[in-house]
PyMOL Python script that loads the backbone (N, CA, C, O; Angstrom):
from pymol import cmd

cmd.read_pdbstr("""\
ATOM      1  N   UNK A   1      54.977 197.676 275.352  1.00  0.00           N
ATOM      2  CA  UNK A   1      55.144 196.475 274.563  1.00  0.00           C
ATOM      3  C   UNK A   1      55.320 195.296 275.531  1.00  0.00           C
ATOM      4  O   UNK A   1      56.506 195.091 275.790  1.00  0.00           O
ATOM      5  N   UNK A   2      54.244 194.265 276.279  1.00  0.00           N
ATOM      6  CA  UNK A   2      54.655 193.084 276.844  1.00  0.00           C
ATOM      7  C   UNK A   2      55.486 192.393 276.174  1.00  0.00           C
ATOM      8  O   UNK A   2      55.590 192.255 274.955  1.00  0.00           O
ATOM      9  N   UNK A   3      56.053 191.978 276.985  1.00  0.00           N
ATOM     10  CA  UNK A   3      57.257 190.912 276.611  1.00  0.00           C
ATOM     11  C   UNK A   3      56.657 189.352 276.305  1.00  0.00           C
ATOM     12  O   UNK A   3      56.554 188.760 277.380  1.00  0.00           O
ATOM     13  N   UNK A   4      56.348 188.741 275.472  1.00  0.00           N
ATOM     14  CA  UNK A   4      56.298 187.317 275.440  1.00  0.00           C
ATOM     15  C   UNK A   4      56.946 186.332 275.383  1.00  0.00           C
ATOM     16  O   UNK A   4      58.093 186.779 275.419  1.00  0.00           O
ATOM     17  N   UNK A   5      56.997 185.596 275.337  1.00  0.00           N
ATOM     18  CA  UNK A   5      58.014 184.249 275.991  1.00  0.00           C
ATOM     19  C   UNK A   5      57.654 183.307 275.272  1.00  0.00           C
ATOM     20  O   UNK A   5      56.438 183.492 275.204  1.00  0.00           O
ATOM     21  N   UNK A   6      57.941 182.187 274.534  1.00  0.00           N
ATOM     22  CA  UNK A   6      57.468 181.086 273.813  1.00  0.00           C
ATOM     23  C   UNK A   6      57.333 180.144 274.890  1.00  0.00           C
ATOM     24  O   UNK A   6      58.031 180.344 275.884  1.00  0.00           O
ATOM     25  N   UNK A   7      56.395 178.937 274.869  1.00  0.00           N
ATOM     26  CA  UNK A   7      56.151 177.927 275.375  1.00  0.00           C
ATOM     27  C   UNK A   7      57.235 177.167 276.268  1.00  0.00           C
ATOM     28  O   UNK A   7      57.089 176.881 277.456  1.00  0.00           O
ATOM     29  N   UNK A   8      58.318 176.901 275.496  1.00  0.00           N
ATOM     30  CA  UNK A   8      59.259 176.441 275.784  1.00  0.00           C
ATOM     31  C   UNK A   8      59.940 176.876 276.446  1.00  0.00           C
ATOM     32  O   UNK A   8      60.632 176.017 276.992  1.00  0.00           O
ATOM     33  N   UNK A   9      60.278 178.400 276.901  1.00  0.00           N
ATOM     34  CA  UNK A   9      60.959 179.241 277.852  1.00  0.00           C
ATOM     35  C   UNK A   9      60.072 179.555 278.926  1.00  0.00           C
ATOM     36  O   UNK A   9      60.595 179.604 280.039  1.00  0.00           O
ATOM     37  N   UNK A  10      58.866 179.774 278.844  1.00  0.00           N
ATOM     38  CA  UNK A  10      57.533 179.658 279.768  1.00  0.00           C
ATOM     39  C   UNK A  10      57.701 178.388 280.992  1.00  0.00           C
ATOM     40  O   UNK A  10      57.681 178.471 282.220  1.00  0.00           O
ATOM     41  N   UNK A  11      57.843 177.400 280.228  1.00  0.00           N
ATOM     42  CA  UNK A  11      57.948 175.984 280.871  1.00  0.00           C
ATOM     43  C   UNK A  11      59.792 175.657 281.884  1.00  0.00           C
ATOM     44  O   UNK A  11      59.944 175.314 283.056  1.00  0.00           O
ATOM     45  N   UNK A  12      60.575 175.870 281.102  1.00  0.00           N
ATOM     46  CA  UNK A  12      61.649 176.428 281.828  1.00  0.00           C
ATOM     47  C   UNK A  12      62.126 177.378 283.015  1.00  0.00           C
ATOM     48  O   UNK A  12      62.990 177.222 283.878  1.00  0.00           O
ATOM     49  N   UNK A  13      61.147 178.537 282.708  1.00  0.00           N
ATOM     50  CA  UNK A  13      60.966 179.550 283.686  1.00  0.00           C
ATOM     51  C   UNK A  13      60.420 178.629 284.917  1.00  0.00           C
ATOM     52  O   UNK A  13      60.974 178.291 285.963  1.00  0.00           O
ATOM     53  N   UNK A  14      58.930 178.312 284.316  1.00  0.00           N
ATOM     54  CA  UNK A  14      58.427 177.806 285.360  1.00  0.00           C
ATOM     55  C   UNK A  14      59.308 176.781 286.454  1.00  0.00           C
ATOM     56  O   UNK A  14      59.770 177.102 287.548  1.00  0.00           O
ATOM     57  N   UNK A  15      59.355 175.807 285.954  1.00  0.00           N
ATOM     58  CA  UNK A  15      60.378 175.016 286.449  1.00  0.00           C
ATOM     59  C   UNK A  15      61.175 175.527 287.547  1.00  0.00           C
ATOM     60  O   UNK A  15      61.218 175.078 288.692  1.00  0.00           O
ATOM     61  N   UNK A  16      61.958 176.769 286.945  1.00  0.00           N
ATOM     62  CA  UNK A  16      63.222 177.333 287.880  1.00  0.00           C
ATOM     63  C   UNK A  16      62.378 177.785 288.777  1.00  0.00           C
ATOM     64  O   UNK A  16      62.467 177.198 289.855  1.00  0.00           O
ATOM     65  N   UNK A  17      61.277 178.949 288.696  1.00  0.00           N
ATOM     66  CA  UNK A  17      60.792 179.081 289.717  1.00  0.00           C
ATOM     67  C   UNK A  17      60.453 178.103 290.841  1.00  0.00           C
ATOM     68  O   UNK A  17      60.831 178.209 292.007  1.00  0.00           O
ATOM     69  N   UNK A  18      59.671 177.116 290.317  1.00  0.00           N
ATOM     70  CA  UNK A  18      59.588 176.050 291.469  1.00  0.00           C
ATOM     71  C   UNK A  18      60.921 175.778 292.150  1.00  0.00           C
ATOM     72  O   UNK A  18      61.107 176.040 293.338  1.00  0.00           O
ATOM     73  N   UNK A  19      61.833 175.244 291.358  1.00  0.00           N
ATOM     74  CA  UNK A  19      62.957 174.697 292.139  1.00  0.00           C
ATOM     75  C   UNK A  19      63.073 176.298 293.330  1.00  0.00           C
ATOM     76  O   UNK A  19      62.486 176.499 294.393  1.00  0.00           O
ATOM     77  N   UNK A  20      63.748 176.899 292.817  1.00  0.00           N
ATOM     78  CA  UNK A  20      64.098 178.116 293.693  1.00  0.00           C
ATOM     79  C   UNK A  20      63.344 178.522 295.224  1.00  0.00           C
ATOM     80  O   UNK A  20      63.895 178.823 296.283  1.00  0.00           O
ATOM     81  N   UNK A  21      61.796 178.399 294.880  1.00  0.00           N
ATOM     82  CA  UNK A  21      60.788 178.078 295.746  1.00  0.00           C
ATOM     83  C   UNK A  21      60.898 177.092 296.954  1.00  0.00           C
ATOM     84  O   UNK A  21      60.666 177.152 298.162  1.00  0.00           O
ATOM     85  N   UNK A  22      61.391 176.087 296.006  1.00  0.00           N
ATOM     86  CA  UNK A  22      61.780 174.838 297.068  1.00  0.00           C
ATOM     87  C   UNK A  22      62.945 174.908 297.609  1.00  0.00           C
ATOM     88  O   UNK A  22      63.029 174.702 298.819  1.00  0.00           O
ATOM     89  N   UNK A  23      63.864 175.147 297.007  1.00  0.00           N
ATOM     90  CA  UNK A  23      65.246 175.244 297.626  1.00  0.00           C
ATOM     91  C   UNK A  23      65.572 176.625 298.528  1.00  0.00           C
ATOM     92  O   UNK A  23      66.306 176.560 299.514  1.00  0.00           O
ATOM     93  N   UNK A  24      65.073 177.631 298.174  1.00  0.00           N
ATOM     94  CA  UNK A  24      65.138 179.379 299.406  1.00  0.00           C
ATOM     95  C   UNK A  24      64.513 179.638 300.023  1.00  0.00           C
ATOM     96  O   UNK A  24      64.840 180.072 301.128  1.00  0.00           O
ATOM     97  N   UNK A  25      63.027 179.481 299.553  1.00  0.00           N
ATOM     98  CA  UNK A  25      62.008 180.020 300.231  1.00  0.00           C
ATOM     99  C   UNK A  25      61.547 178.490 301.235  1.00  0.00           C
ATOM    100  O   UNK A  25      60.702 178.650 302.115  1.00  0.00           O
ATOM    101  N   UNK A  26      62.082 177.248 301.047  1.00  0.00           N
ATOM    102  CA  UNK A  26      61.421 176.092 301.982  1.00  0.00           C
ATOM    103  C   UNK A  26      59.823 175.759 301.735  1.00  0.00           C
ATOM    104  O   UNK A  26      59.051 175.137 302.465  1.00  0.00           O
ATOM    105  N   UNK A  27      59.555 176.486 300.251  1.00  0.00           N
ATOM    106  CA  UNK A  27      58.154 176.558 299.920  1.00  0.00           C
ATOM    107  C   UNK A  27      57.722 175.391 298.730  1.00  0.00           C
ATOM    108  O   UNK A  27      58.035 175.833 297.625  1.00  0.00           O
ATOM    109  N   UNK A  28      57.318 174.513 298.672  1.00  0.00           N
ATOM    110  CA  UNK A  28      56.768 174.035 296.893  1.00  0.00           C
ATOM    111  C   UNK A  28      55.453 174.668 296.789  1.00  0.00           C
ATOM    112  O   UNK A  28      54.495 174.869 297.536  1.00  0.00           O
ATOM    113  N   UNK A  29      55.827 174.941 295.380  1.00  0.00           N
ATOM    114  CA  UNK A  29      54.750 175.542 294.246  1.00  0.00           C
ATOM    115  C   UNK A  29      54.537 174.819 293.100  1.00  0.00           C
ATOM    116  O   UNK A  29      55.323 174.224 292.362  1.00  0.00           O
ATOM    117  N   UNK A  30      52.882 175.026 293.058  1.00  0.00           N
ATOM    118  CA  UNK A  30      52.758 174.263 291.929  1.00  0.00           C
ATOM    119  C   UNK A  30      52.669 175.171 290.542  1.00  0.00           C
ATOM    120  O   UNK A  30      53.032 176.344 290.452  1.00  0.00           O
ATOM    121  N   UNK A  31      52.271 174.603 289.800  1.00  0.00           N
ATOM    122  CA  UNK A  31      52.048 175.105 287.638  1.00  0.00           C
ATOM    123  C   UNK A  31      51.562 176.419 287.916  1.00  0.00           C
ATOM    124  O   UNK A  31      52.152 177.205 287.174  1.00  0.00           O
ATOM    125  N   UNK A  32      50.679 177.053 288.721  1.00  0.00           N
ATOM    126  CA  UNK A  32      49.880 177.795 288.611  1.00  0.00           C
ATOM    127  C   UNK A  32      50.209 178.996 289.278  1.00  0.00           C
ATOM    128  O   UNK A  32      50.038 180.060 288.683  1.00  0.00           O
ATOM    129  N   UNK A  33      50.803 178.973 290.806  1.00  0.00           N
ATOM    130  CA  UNK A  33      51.546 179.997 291.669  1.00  0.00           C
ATOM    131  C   UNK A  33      52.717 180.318 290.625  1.00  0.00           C
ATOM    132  O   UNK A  33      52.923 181.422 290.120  1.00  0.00           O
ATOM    133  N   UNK A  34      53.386 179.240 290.415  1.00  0.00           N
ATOM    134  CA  UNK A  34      54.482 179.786 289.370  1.00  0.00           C
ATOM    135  C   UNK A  34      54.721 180.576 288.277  1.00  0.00           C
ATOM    136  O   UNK A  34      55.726 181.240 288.023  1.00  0.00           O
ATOM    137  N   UNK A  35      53.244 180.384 287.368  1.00  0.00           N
ATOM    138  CA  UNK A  35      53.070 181.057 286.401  1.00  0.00           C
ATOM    139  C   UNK A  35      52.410 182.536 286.589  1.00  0.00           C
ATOM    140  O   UNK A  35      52.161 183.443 285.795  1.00  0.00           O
ATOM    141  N   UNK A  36      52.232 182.371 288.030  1.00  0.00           N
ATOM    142  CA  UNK A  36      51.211 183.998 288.519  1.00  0.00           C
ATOM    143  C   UNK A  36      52.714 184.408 288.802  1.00  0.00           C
ATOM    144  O   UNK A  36      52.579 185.587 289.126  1.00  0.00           O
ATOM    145  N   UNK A  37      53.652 184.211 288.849  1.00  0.00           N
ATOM    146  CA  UNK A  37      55.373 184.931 289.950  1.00  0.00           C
ATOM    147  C   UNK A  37      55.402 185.074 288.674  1.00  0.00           C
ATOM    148  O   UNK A  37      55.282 186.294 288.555  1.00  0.00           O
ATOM    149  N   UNK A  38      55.515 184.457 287.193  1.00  0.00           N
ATOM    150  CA  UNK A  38      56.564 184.777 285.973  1.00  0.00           C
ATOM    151  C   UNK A  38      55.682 185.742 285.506  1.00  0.00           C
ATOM    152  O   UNK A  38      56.166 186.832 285.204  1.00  0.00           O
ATOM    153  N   UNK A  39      54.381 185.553 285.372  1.00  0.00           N
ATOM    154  CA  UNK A  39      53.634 186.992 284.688  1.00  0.00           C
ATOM    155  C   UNK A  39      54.288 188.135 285.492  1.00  0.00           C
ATOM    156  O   UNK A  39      55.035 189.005 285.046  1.00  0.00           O
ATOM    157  N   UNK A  40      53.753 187.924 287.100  1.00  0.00           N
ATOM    158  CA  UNK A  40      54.388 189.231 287.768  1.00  0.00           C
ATOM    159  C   UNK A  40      55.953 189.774 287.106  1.00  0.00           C
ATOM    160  O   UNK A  40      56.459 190.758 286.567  1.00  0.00           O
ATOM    161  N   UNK A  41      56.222 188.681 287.469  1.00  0.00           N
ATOM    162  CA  UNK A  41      57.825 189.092 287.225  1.00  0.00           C
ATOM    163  C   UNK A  41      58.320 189.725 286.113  1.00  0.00           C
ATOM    164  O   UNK A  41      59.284 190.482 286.224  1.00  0.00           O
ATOM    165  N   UNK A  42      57.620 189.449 284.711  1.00  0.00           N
ATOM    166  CA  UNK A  42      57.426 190.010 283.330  1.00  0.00           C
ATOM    167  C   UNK A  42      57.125 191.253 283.371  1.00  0.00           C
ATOM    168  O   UNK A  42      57.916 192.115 282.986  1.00  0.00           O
ATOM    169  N   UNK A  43      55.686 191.579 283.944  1.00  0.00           N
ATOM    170  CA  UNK A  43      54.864 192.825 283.738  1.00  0.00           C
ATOM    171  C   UNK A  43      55.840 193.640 284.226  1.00  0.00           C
ATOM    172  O   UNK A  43      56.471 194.243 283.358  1.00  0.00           O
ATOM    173  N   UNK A  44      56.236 193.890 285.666  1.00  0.00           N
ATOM    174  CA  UNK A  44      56.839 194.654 286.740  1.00  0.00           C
ATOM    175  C   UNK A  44      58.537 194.513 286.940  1.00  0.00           C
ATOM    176  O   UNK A  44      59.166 195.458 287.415  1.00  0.00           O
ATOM    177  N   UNK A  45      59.100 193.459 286.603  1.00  0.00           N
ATOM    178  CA  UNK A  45      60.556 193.680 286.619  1.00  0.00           C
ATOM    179  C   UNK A  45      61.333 193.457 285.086  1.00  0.00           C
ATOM    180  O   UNK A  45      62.403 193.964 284.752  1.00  0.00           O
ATOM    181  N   UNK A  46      60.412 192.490 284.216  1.00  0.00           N
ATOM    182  CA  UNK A  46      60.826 192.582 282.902  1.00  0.00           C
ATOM    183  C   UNK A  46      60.762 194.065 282.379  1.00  0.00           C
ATOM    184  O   UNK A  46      61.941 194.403 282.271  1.00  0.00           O
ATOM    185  N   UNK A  47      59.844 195.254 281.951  1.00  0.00           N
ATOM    186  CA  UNK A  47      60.011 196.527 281.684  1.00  0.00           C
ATOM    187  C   UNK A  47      60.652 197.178 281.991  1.00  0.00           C
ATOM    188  O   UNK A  47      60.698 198.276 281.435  1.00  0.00           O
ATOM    189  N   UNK A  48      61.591 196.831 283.154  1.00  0.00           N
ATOM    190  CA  UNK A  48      62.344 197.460 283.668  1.00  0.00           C
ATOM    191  C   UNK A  48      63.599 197.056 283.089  1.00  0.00           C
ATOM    192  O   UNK A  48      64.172 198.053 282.649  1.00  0.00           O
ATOM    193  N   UNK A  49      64.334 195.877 282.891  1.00  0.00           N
ATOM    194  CA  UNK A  49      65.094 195.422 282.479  1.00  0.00           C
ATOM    195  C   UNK A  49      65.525 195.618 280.424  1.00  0.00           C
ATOM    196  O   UNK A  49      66.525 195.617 279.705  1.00  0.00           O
ATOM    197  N   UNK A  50      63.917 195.768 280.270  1.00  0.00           N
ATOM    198  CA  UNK A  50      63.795 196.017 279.038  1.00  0.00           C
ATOM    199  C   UNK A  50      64.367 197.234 278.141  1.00  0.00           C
ATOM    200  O   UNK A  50      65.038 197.223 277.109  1.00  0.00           O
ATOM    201  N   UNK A  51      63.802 198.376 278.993  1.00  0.00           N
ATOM    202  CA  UNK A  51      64.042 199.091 278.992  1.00  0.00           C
ATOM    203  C   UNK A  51      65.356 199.892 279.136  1.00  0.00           C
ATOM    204  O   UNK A  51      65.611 200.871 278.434  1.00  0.00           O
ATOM    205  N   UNK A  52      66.311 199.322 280.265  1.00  0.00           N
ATOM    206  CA  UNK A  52      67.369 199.354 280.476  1.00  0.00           C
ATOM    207  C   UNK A  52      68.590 198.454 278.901  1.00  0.00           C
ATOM    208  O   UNK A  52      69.655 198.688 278.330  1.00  0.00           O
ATOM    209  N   UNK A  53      67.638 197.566 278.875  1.00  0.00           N
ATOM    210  CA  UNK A  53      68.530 197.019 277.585  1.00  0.00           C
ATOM    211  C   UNK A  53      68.572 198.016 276.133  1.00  0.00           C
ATOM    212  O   UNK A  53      69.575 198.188 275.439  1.00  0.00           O
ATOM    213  N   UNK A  54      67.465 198.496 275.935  1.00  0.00           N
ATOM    214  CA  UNK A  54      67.286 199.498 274.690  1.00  0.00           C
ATOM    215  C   UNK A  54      67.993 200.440 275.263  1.00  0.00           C
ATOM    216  O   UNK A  54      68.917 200.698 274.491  1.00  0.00           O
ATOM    217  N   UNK A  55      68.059 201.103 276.216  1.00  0.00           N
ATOM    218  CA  UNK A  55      68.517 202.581 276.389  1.00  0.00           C
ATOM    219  C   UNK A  55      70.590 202.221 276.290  1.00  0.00           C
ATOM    220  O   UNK A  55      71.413 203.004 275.816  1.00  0.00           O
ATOM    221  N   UNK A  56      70.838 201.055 276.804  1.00  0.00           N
ATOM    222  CA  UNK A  56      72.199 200.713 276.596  1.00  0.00           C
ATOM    223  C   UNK A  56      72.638 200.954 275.134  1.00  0.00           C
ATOM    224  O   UNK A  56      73.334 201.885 274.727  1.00  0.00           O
ATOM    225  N   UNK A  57      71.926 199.609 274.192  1.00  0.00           N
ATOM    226  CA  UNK A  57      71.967 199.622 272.937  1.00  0.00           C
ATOM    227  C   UNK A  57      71.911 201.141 271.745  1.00  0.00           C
ATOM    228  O   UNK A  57      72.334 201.332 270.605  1.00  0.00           O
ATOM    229  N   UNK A  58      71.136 202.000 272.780  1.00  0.00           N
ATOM    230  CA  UNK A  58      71.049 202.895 271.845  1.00  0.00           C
ATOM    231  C   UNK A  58      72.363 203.795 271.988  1.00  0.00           C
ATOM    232  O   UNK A  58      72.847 204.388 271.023  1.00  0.00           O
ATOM    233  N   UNK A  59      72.972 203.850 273.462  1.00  0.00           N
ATOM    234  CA  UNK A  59      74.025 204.444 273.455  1.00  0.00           C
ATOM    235  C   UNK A  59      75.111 204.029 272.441  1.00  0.00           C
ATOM    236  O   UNK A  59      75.605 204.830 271.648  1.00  0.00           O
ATOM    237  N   UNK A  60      75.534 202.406 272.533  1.00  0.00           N
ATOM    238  CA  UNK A  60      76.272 201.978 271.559  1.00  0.00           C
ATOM    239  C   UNK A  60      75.932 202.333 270.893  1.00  0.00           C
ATOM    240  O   UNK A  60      76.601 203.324 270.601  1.00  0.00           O
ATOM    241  N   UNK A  61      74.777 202.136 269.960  1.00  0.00           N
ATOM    242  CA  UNK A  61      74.983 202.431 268.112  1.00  0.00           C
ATOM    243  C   UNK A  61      75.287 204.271 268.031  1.00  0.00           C
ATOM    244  O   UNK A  61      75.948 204.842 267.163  1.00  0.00           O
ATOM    245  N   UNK A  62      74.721 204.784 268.978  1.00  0.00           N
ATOM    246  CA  UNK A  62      74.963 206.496 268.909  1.00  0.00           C
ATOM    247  C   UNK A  62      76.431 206.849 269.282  1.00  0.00           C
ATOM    248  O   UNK A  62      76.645 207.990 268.874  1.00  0.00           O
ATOM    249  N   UNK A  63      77.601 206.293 269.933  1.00  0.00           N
ATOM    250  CA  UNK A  63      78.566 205.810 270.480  1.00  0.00           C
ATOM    251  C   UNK A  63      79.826 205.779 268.830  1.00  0.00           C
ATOM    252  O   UNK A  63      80.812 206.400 268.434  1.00  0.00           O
ATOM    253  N   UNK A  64      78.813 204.470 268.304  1.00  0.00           N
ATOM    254  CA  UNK A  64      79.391 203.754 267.232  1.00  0.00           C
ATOM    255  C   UNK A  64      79.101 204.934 266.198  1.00  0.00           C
ATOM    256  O   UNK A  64      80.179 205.168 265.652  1.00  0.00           O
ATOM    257  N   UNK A  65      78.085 205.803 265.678  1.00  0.00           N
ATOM    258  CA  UNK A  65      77.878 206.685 265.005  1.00  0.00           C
ATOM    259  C   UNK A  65      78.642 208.263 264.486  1.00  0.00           C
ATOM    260  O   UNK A  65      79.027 208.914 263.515  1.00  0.00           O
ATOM    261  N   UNK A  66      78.472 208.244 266.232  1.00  0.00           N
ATOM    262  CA  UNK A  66      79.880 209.630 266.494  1.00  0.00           C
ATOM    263  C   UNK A  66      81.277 209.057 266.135  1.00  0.00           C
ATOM    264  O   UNK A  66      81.934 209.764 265.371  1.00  0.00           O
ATOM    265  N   UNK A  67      81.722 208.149 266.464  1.00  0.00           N
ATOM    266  CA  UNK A  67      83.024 207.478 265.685  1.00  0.00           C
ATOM    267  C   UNK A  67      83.235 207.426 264.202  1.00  0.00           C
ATOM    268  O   UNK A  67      84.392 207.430 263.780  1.00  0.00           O
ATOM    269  N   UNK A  68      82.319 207.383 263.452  1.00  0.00           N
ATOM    270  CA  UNK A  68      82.279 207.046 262.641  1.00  0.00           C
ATOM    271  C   UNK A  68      83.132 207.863 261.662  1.00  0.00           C
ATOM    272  O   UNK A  68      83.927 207.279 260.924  1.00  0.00           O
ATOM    273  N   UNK A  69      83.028 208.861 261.640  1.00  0.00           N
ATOM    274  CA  UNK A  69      83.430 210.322 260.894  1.00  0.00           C
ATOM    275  C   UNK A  69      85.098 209.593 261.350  1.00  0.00           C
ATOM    276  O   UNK A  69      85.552 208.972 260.389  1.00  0.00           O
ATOM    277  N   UNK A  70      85.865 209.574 262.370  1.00  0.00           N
ATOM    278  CA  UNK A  70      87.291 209.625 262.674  1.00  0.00           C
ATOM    279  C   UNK A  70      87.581 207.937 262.185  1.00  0.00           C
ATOM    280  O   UNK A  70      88.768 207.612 262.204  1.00  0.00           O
ATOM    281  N   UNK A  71      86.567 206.853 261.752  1.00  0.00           N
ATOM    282  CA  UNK A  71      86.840 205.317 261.601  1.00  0.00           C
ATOM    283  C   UNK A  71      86.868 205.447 259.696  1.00  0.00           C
ATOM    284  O   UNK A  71      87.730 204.995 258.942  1.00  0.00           O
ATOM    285  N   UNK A  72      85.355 206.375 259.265  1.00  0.00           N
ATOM    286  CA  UNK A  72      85.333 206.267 257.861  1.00  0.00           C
ATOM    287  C   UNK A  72      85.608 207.438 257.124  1.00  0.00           C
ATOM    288  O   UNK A  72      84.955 207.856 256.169  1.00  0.00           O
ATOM    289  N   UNK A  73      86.724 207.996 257.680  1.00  0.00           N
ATOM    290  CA  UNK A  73      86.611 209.835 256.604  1.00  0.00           C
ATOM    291  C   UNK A  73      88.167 209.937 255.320  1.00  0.00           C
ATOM    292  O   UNK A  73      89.342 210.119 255.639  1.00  0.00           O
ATOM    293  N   UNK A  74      87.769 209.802 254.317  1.00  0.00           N
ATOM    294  CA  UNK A  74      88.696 210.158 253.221  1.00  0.00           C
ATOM    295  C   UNK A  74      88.638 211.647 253.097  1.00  0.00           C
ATOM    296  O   UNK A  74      87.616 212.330 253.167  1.00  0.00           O
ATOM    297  N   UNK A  75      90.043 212.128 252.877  1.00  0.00           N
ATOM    298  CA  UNK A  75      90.301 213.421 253.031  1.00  0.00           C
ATOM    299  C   UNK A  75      89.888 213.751 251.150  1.00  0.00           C
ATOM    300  O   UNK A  75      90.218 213.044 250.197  1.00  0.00           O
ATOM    301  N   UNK A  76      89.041 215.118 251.127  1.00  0.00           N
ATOM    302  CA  UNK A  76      88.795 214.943 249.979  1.00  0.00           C
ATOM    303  C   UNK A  76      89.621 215.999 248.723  1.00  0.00           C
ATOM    304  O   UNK A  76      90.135 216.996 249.230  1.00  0.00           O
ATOM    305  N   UNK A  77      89.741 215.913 247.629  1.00  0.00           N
ATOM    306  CA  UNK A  77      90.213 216.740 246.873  1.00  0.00           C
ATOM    307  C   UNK A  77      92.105 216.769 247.484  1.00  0.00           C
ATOM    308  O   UNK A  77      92.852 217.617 247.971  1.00  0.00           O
ATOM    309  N   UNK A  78      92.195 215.477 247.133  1.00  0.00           N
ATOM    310  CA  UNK A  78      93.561 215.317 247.687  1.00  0.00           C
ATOM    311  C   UNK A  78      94.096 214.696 246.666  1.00  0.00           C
ATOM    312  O   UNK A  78      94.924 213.856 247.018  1.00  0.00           O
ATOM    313  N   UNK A  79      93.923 214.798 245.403  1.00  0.00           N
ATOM    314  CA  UNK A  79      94.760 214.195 243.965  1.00  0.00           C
ATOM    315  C   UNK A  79      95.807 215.292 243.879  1.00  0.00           C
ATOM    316  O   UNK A  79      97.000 215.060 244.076  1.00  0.00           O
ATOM    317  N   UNK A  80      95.379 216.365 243.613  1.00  0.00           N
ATOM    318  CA  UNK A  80      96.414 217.597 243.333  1.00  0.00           C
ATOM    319  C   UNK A  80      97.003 217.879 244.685  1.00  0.00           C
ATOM    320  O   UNK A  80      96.418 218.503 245.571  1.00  0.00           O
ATOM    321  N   UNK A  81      98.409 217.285 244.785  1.00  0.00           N
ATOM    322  CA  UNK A  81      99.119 218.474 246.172  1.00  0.00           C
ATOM    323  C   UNK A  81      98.939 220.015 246.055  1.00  0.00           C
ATOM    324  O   UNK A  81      98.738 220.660 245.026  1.00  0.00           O
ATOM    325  N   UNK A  82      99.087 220.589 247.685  1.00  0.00           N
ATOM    326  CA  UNK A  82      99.450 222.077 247.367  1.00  0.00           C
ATOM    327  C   UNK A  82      99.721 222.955 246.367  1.00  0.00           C
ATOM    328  O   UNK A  82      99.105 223.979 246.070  1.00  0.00           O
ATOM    329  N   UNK A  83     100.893 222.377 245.765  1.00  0.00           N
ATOM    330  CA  UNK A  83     101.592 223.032 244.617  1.00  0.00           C
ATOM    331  C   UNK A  83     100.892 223.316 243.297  1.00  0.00           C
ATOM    332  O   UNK A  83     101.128 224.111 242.387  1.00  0.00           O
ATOM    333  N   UNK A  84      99.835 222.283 243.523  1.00  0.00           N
ATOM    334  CA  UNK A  84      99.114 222.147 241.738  1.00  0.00           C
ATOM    335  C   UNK A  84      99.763 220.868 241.021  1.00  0.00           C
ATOM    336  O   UNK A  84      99.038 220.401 240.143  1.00  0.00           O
ATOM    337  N   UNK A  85     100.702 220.360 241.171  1.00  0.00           N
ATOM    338  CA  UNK A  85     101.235 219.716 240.224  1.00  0.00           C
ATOM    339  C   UNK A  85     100.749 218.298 241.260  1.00  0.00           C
ATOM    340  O   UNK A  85     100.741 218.234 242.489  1.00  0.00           O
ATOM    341  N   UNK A  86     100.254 216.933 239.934  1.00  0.00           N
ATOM    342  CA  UNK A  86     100.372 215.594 240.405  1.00  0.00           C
ATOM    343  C   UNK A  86     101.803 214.958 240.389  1.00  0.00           C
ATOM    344  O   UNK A  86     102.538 214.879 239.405  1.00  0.00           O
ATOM    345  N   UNK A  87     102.067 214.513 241.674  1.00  0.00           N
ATOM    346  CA  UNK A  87     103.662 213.980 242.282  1.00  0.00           C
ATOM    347  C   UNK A  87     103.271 212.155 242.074  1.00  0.00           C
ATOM    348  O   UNK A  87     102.381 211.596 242.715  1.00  0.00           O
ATOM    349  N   UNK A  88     104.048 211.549 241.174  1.00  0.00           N
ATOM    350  CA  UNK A  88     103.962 210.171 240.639  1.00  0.00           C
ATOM    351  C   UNK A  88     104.253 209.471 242.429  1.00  0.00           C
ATOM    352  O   UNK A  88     105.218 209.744 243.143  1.00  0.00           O
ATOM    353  N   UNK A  89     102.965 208.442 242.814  1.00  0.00           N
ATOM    354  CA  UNK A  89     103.502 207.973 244.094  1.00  0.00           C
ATOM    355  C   UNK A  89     102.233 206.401 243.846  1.00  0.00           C
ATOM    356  O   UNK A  89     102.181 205.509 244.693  1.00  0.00           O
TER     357      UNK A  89
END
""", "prot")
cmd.dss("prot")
cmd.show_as("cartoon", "prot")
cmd.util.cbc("prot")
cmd.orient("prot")
């Protein structure tokens, strides 16, 4: 599943890349180098990250699932005590 990016985060990205470029690497880049680093960076380190985010998430909700039984459990057939008889409470 590629990851897409709207326009507006595209253009942002870009941006940072340049700055970063200019400011670490002692390099300027223009519209075009930049946007070849964010594809890269998408294809090859976004899936990775992606991936890592679903496999987290799934632990939580599976996490949150196994809890569930000790968060939502009514004990059942608990009107009549032991004895048989209903105790006014």
């Amino acid at each position: 599943m590629p990851i897409t990016l709207t326009p507006e985060v595209t253009a942002r990205l870009r941006a940072s890349i340049q700055r970063f470029s200019a400011e670490h690497l002692d390099e300027e880049i223009g519209d075009l180098k930049a946007s070849l680093f964010l594809d890269f960076c998408l294809a090859e380190v976004g899936a990775v990250v992606y991936n890592h985010a679903i496999a987290d998430a799934q632990k939580y909700f599976q996490d949150r699932v196994t809890d569930l039984e000790a968060v939502c459990y009514q004990p059942e057939f608990s009107y009549w005590p032991a004895t048989g008889k209903k105790t006014r409470g």
